[in-house]
C-alpha positions as CSV (number, residue, x, y, z in Angstrom):
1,X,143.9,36.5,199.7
2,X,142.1,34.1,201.7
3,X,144.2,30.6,200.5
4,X,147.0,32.6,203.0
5,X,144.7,32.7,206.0
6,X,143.9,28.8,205.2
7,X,147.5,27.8,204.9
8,X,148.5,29.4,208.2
9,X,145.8,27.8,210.0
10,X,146.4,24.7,208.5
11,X,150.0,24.5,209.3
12,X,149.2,25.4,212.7
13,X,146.4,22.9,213.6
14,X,148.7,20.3,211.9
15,X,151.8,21.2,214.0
16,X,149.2,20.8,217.1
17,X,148.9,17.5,216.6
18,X,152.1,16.7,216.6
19,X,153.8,15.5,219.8
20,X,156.3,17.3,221.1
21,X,159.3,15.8,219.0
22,X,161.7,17.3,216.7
23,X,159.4,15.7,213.5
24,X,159.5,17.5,210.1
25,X,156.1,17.3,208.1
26,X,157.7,16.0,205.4
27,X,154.4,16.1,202.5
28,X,151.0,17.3,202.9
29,X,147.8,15.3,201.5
30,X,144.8,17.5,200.6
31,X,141.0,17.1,199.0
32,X,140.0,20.4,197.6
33,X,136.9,20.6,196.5
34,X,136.2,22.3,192.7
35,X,133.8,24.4,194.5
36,X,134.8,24.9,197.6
37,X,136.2,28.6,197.2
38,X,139.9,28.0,197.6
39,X,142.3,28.7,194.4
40,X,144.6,25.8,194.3
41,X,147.3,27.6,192.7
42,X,146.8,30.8,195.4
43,X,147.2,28.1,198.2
44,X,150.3,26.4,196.7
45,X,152.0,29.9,195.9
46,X,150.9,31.1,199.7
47,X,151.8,27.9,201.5
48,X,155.3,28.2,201.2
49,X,155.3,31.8,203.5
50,X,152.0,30.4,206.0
51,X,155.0,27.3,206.5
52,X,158.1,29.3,207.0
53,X,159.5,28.7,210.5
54,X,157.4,26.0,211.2
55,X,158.2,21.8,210.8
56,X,156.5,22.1,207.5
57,X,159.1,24.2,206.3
58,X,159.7,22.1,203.8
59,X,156.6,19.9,203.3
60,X,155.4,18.9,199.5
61,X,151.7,19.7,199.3
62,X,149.7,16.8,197.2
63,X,146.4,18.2,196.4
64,X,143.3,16.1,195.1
65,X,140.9,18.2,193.6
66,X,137.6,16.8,194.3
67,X,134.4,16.8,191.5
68,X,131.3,18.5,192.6
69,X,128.8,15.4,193.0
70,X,125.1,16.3,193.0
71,X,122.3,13.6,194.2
72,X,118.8,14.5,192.2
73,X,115.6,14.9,194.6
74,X,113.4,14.0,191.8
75,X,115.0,10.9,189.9
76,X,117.4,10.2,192.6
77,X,120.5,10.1,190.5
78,X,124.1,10.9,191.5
79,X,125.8,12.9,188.8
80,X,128.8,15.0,188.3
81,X,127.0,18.7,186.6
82,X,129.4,21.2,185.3
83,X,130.2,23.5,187.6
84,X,129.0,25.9,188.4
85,X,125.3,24.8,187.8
86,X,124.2,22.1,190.4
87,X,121.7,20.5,188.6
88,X,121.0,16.7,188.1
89,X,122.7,15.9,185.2
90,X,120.2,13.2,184.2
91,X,117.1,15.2,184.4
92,X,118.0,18.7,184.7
93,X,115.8,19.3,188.0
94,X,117.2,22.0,190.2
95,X,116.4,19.9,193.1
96,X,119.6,18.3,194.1
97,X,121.6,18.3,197.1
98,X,125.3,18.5,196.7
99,X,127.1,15.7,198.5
100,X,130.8,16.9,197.4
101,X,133.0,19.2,196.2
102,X,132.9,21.3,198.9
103,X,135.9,19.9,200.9
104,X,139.0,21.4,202.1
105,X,140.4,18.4,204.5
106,X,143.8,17.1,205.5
107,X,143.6,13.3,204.3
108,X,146.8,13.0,206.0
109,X,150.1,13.7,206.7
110,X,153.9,12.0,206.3
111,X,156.2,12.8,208.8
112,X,159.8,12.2,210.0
Protein backbone atom coordinates (compact mmCIF):
# COMPACT_ATOMS: atom_id res chain seq x y z
CA UNK A 1 0.00 0.00 0.00
CA UNK A 2 1.69 2.90 -1.32
CA UNK A 3 -0.94 5.82 0.19
CA UNK A 4 1.04 4.58 3.67
CA UNK A 5 4.53 5.33 2.30
CA UNK A 6 2.95 8.85 1.19
CA UNK A 7 1.37 9.63 4.49
CA UNK A 8 4.59 9.05 6.39
CA UNK A 9 6.49 11.07 4.24
CA UNK A 10 4.15 13.69 4.22
CA UNK A 11 3.75 14.00 7.91
CA UNK A 12 7.35 14.09 8.13
CA UNK A 13 8.37 16.80 5.57
CA UNK A 14 5.39 18.77 7.15
CA UNK A 15 6.70 18.40 10.78
CA UNK A 16 10.14 19.70 9.13
CA UNK A 17 8.86 22.76 8.56
CA UNK A 18 7.80 23.42 11.59
CA UNK A 19 9.91 25.40 14.01
CA UNK A 20 10.84 23.97 16.86
CA UNK A 21 7.68 24.76 19.11
CA UNK A 22 5.26 22.62 20.85
CA UNK A 23 2.59 23.38 17.66
CA UNK A 24 -0.07 20.70 16.86
CA UNK A 25 -1.02 20.44 13.03
CA UNK A 26 -4.37 20.85 13.74
CA UNK A 27 -5.95 20.02 9.75
CA UNK A 28 -4.31 19.11 6.64
CA UNK A 29 -5.30 20.71 3.06
CA UNK A 30 -4.62 18.44 0.08
CA UNK A 31 -5.10 18.46 -3.95
CA UNK A 32 -5.25 14.98 -5.17
CA UNK A 33 -5.30 14.55 -8.44
CA UNK A 34 -8.18 11.86 -10.10
CA UNK A 35 -5.26 10.40 -11.80
CA UNK A 36 -2.51 10.82 -9.90
CA UNK A 37 -2.31 7.03 -8.47
CA UNK A 38 -3.16 7.63 -4.83
CA UNK A 39 -6.57 6.00 -3.43
CA UNK A 40 -8.13 8.75 -1.44
CA UNK A 41 -9.88 6.46 0.77
CA UNK A 42 -6.37 4.22 1.30
CA UNK A 43 -4.62 7.53 2.31
CA UNK A 44 -7.33 8.68 4.78
CA UNK A 45 -7.65 5.05 6.34
CA UNK A 46 -3.50 4.99 6.43
CA UNK A 47 -2.95 8.53 7.60
CA UNK A 48 -4.18 8.00 10.85
CA UNK A 49 -1.01 5.23 11.73
CA UNK A 50 1.78 7.34 9.17
CA UNK A 51 0.51 10.33 12.08
CA UNK A 52 0.64 8.51 15.29
CA UNK A 53 3.33 10.01 17.55
CA UNK A 54 3.85 12.88 15.62
CA UNK A 55 2.14 16.74 16.06
CA UNK A 56 -0.40 15.61 13.46
CA UNK A 57 -1.62 13.16 15.81
CA UNK A 58 -4.74 14.52 15.52
CA UNK A 59 -4.91 16.51 12.33
CA UNK A 60 -8.27 16.51 10.07
CA UNK A 61 -7.23 15.73 6.45
CA UNK A 62 -9.41 18.07 3.82
CA UNK A 63 -8.75 16.54 0.47
CA UNK A 64 -9.61 18.28 -2.94
CA UNK A 65 -9.82 15.97 -5.59
CA UNK A 66 -8.57 17.58 -8.61
CA UNK A 67 -10.20 16.92 -12.49
CA UNK A 68 -7.87 15.67 -15.08
CA UNK A 69 -7.64 18.77 -17.50
CA UNK A 70 -6.34 18.05 -20.99
CA UNK A 71 -5.20 21.07 -23.50
CA UNK A 72 -5.77 19.76 -27.32
CA UNK A 73 -2.58 20.07 -29.69
CA UNK A 74 -4.69 20.21 -32.66
CA UNK A 75 -7.84 22.66 -31.82
CA UNK A 76 -6.18 24.03 -28.76
CA UNK A 77 -8.96 23.41 -26.44
CA UNK A 78 -8.86 22.85 -22.66
CA UNK A 79 -11.29 20.11 -21.67
CA UNK A 80 -12.05 17.86 -18.78
CA UNK A 81 -12.12 13.89 -20.81
CA UNK A 82 -13.34 11.03 -18.73
CA UNK A 83 -10.76 9.48 -17.22
CA UNK A 84 -9.11 7.45 -18.00
CA UNK A 85 -8.90 8.44 -21.77
CA UNK A 86 -6.91 11.82 -22.26
CA UNK A 87 -8.28 12.90 -25.26
CA UNK A 88 -9.60 16.43 -26.22
CA UNK A 89 -12.88 16.31 -25.50
CA UNK A 90 -13.88 18.76 -28.28
CA UNK A 91 -12.23 16.92 -31.05
CA UNK A 92 -11.28 13.66 -29.94
CA UNK A 93 -7.46 14.09 -31.09
CA UNK A 94 -5.08 12.02 -28.97
CA UNK A 95 -2.77 14.89 -29.03
CA UNK A 96 -3.21 16.55 -25.87
CA UNK A 97 -1.06 17.37 -23.10
CA UNK A 98 -2.36 16.96 -19.59
CA UNK A 99 -2.03 20.11 -17.59
CA UNK A 100 -3.73 18.57 -14.27
CA UNK A 101 -4.91 15.92 -12.34
CA UNK A 102 -1.81 14.61 -11.58
CA UNK A 103 -1.14 16.49 -8.19
CA UNK A 104 -0.52 15.26 -4.77
CA UNK A 105 0.41 18.73 -2.92
CA UNK A 106 0.04 20.24 0.51
CA UNK A 107 -2.04 23.51 -0.26
CA UNK A 108 -1.50 24.24 3.32
CA UNK A 109 -1.64 23.66 6.70
CA UNK A 110 -3.48 25.01 10.11
CA UNK A 111 -1.62 24.89 13.07
CA UNK A 112 -1.69 25.71 16.80
Amino acid sequence: MHELSLAIDMVAQLEKALSDDDSAIEQIHLLVGVISGVEIDSFKFAFPAAAHGTRAKDAELVIEQVPMVVKCRACGRETRPGKPAAICGKCASIDVEIISGREFVVKSMEVS
